[in-house]
C-alpha positions in Angstrom: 6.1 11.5 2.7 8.9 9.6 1.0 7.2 7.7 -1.9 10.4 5.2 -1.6 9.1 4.0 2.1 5.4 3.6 0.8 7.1 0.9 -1.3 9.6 -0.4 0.7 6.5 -1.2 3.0 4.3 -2.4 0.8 7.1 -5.0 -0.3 6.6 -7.2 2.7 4.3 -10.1 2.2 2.5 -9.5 5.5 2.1 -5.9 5.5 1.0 -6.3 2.0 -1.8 -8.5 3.2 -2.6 -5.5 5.9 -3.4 -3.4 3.2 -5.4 -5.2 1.4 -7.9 -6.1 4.4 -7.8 -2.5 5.2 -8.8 -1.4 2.0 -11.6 -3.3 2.1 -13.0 -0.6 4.0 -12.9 -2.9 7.0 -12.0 -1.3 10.6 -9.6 -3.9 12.3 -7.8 -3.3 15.4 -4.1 -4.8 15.9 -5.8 -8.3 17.6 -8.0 -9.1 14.5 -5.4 -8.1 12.3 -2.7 -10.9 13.9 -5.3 -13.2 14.3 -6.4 -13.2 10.9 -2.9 -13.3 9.5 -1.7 -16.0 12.0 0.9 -13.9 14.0 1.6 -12.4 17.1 0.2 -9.4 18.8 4.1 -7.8 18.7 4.5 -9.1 15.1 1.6 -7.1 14.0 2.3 -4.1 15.8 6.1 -4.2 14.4 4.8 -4.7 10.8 2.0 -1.7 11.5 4.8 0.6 12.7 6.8 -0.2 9.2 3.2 1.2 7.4 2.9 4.0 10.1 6.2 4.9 8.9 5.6 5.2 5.5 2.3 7.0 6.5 -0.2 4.3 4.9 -2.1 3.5 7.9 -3.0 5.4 11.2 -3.4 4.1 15.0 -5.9 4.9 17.1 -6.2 3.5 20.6 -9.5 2.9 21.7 -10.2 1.8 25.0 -7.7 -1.4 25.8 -7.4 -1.8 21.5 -5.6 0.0 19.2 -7.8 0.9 15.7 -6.1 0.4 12.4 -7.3 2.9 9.4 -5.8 3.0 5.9 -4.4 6.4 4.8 -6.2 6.9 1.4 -4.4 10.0 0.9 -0.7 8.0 0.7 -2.5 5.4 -1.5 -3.6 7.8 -3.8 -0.1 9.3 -4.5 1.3 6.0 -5.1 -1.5 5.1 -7.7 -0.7 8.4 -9.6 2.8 7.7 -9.3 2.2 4.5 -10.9 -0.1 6.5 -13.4 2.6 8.7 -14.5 4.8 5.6 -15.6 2.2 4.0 -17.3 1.1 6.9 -19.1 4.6 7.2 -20.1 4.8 3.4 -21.5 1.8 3.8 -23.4 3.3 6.8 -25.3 6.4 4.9 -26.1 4.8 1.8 -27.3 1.9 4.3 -29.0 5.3 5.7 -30.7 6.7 2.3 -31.5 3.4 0.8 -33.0 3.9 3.9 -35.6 7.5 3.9 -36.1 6.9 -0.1 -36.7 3.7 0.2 -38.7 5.3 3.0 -41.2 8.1 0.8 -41.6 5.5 -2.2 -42.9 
């Protein structure tokens, strides 16, 4: 997993909006999906490969459909990617607040 694609795909508008409906625990196949978001069936499915990709959501076929399910397990390590840098800001500006407030 390449934390750099999980970004890169999550940078599109549209695949964006995937997630989000996804994650609202939602099962969607690749027709509600392009419905709801207003574009084609082959839009959908080239946006969904970008997210395959980048291993944020899975495909299933099922019968004549294709299931869409969000991979928790990417989402997780981007939000304790993100954690990491916010814990880091908070210690700087923790460190700044004291350096500033010893100055005063």
């Amino acid at each position: 997993m390449n934390e750099a694609n999980i970004y890169k795909a999550l940078g599109d508008s549209t695949r964006l909006e995937m997630i989000k409906r996804l994650a609202n625990g939602e099962n969607y196949t690749i027709g509600e999906l392009s419905t709801d978001l207003g574009i084609t069936r082959q839009g959908a499915r080239k946006q969904l490969q970008v997210l395959v990709s980048a291993h944020l959501v899975r495909l299933t076929p099922q019968g004549r459909e294709t299931q869409v399910n969000l991979e928790l397990s990417t989402l997780t390590t981007a939000k304790q990617f993100i954690a990491t840098i916010e814990q880091q800001w908070d210690q700087r500006l923790a460190a700044l607040k004291n350096f500033a407030e010893s100055k005063s």
